[in-house]
Each structure stands twice: as structure tokens, then as C-alpha cells.
FIDREN-205356 format. One record per residue (C-alpha): x, y, z. Coordinates in steps of 0.2 Angstrom, whole numbers, padded with zeros to 4 digits, always signed. Layout:
N
XYZ/...
***
This chain:
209
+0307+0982+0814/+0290+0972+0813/+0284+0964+0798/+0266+0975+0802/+0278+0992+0802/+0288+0987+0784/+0271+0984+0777/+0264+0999+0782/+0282+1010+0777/+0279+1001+0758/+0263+1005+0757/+0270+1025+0761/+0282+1024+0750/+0281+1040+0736/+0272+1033+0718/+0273+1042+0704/+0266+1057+0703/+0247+1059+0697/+0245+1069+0681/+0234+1085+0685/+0236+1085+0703/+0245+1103+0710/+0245+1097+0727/+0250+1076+0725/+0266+1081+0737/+0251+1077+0748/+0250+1060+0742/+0262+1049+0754/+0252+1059+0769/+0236+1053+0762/+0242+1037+0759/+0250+1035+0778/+0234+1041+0785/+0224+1027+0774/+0237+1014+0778/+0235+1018+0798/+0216+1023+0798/+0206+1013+0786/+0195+0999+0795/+0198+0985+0784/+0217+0987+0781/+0217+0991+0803/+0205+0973+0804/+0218+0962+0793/+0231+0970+0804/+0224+0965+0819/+0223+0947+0814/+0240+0947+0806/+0247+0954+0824/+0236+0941+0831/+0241+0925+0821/+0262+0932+0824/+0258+0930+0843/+0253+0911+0842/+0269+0900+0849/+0276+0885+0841/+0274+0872+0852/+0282+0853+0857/+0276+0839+0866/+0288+0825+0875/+0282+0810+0872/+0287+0795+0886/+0287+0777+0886/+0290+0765+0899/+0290+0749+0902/+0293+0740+0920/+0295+0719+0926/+0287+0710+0938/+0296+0694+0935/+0315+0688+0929/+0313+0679+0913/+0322+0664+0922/+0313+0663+0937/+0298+0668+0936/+0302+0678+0953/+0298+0694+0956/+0313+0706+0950/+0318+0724+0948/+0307+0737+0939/+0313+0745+0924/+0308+0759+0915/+0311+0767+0898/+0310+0785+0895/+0309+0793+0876/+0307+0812+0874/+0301+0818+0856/+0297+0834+0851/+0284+0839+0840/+0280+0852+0830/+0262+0857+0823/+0264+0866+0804/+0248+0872+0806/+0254+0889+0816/+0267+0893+0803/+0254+0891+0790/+0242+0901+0798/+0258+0916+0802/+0259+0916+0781/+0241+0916+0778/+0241+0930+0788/+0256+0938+0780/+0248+0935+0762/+0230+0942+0768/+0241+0958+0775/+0252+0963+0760/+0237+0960+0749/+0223+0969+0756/+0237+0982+0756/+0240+0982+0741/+0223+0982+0734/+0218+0997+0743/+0233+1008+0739/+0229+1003+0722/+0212+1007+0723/+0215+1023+0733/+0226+1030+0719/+0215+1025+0706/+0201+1036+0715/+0212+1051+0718/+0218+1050+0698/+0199+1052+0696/+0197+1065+0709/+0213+1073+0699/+0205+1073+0683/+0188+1080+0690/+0197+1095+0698/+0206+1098+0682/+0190+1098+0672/+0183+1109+0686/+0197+1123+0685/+0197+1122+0667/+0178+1127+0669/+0183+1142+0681/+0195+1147+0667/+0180+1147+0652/+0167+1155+0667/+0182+1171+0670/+0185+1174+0650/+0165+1173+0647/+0163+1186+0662/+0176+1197+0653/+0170+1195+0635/+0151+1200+0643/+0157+1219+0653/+0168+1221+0635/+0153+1219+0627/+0143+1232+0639/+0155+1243+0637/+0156+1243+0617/+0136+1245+0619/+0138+1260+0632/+0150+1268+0618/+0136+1264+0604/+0150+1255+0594/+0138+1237+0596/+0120+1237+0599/+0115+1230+0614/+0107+1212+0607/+0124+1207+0609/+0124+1206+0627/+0110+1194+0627/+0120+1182+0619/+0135+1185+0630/+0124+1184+0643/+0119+1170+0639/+0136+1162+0638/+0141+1167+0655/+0126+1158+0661/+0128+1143+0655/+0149+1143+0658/+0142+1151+0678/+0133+1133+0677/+0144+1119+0669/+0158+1124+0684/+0145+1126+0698/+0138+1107+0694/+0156+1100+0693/+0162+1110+0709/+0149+1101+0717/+0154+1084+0710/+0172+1086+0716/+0167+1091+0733/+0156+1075+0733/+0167+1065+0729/+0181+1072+0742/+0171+1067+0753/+0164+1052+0748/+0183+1045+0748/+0187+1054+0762/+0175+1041+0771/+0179+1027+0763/+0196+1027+0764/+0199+1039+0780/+0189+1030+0796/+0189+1037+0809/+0202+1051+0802/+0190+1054+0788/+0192+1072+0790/+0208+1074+0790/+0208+1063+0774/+0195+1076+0765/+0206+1091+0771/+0224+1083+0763/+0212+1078+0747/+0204+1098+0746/+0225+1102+0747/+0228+1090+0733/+0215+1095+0721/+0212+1114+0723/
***
């Protein structure tokens, strides 16, 4: 198994579990989506793939001598030669293979942090919004109890303004957070997702809805 495919199995491995979040079974998904889908996190890969294709290599170094002449004579004598192979090695490649490394795991690592700090947000957001949805229901219910205590003459009908009113204001509160959380679905969904952004948004609506 490559060192690219353990990276991107731990940054898939289940975290805890997000507090408010029905649906964070969803979660390893999103973050395997991210993990293969994000451009930055799919740029460092590609030059951590690249710099774990560059060869160590060894050069052989010769020396050689040869004679003209004896030492005695001064005649011409027999050519000798002296052949000396070293190799070398260049500790620039395996430096460049853990820079590589480093940049992969920590970029990884920064994102998933950053993901889950972003879908703890967008958990808290959703809670807020069905907690809204909880107060608009009960205000709906308090205002046709209301009309019907007026329609029996048990309460006069001023009373309903001020239900009325309530609802109202309970209809708006969840409408403008609603709108929030679906903003920032999808705001994350493209930041994170690429060009799987929208499958992203759909795993992030099945978490938070």
C-alpha cells in the first residue's frame, strides 16, 4: 500500500462524533470525498507522487594513468592504466521525498481539522435552526387554541393579535437561519468539495437536517 493511499485511509478514519449532528454517520463519507476531491489536498498530492518518482542515482568515477617511458631508461614502455569506480549518492532527492511527505500529511491534516471545525459550526447552526421550527410549531398551536377560545367567546379576540404576533416573528427567526444553514451548506460544499461539490452539499444537507 502507497504512502499517498495510508494518508488518505487516516484522514477517513471515524472521529468523534459531532454534538448536534443526527446524521454525522455521514461524516467518514464526507471526509473521503474531501480527502480525494479537494484541489489543494489533490495539488500536494500530486507533487508528493511526483517527488516519490525521482531515482536515486550514482556516478562511477574513473582514474587513469598511463607511461610513455621506463623510469630506467627513458625508453618507451608499456601503458598502464588505473581504473577507480565510486559511487555516489545525492541527499538532495531523499530530502526533497520527505519535504514532500511533511507538506502531504500536513496539509491533510489541517484540512480535516478545518473541515470538522466548519461542520461542528454547520451542526450547531442546524440545531439552532430546528430548535426555531420547534418554537414556530408551538407558536402556530398556541395561536388556532387561541381562535378557538375567541370563537367560543371564552377570550376576546385582542388576544389573537398578540399571538399573532408571536407566530410572526417565531415564522421569521427560523426562515432567516434556514437560510443561513443552507448558505453555509453550500458555501463549504465548495470549498472543500471541487469538483464533487455537489455531492459534498448533498452528504452535508443528510448530516444536518
Amino acid at each position: 500500500m502507497s504512502r499517498r493511499i495510508c494518508g488518505l485511509l487516516l484522514f477517513a478514519l471515524p472521529v468523534l462524533a459531532l454534538a448536534e449532528c443526527p446524521g454525522n454517520g455521514r461524516l467518514e463519507e464526507a471526509l473521503t470525498v474531501v480527502s480525494l476531491a479537494n484541489p489543494v489536498l489533490r495539488a500536494v498530492n500530486r507533487a508528493h507522487t511526483e517527488a516519490q518518482r525521482q531515482r536515486d542515482w550514482k556516478a562511477v568515477l574513473n582514474l587513469g594513468y598511463d607511461t610513455n617511458t621506463t623510469f630506467e631508461t627513458g625508453d618507451a614502455g608499456a601503458r598502464a592504466a588505473l581504473r577507480v569506480e565510486i559511487p555516489l549518492w545525492d541527499r538532495r532527492t531523499d530530502l526533497a521525498k520527505a519535504e514532500a511527505e511533511a507538506a502531504l500529511v500536513s496539509q491533510q491534516d489541517s484540512t480535516r481539522t478545518a473541515l470538522l471545525n466548519d461542520i461542528q459550526s454547520l451542526c450547531e447552526l442546524s440545531s439552532q435552526v430546528s430548535a426555531l421550527n420547534t418554537l414556530r410549531a408551538f407558536t402556530r398551536d398556541r395561536l388556532e387554541y387561541r381562535q378557538e377560545r375567541v370563537n367560543q367567546g371564552l377570550e376576546s379576540a385582542e388576544s389573537l393579535w398578540r399571538e399573532a404576533e408571536s407566530m410572526q416573528r417565531a415564522q421569521h427567526d427560523w426562515q432567516r437561519e434556514s437560510g443561513k444553514l443552507q448558505a453555509l451548506r453550500l458555501t463549504l460544499a465548495r470549498r472543500y468539495g471541487g469538483s464533487e461539490w455537489q455531492r459534498l452539499q448533498a452528504l452535508l444537507i443528510a448530516m444536518t437536517n
